[in-house]
N, C-alpha and C positions, 0 to 999 in steps of 0.2 A: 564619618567621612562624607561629604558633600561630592553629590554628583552631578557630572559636568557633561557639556553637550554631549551628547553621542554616547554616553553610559549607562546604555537601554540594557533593559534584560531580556536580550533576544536568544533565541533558539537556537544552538549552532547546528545541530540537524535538524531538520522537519519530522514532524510526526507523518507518518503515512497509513492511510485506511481505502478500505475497498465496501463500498454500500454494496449489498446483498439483500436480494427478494427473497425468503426463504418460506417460502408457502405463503405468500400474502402477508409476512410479516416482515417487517424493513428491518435489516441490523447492519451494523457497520463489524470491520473485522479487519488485521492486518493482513499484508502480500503473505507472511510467510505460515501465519496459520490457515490463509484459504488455500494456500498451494499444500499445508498438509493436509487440507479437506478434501486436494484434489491431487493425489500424490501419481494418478495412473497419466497425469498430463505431465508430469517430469518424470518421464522414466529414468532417466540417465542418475537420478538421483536416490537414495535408500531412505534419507530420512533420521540416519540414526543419531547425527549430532549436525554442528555449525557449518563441519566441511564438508557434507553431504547433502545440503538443505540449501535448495536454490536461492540466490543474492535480492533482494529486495528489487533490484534491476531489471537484474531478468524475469519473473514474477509480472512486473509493472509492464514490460516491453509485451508479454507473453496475453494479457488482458487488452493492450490498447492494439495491437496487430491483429491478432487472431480471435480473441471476443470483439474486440470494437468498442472497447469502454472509453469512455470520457474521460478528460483529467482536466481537476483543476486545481491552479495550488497557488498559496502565496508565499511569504519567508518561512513561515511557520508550520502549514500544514500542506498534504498532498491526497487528492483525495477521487479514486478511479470511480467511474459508476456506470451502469449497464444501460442506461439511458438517454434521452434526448435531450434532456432539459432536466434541472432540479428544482 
């Protein structure tokens, strides 16, 4: 089958990552595993499955408010970071 303008293999969600210093070593990581790394900043939440486990959203909101992280993202990818510049 021959493809026709506009029949890109695009992303219909983004990937979303959060850059992490972690003793001097760079790793990148999702919203919802760094919120279980930091589960005492969601309290409201237990953790134990999907309906306890803060929304990719809120996570994202909870970094660029109150950490002050960056974001930068295109169709594809979203990507917070705790710094000035990458």
């Amino acid at each position: 089958m021959a493809k026709g303008k506009g029949d890109s293999k695009r992303r219909v969600n983004k990937k979303h990552y959060i850059i992490i210093n972690n003793s001097g070593v760079i790793g990148a990581t999702t919203p919802k595993n760094w919120a279980r790394a930091n589960q005492k900043l969601f309290s409201k939440y237990s953790f134990k499955d999907s309906e306890n486990t803060p929304r990719t959203k809120e996570i994202e909101k909870y970094l660029e408010e109150s950490l002050k992280f960056n974001r930068v993202e295109n169709s594809e990818i979203v990507v917070l970071y705790p710094y000035k510049d990458i």
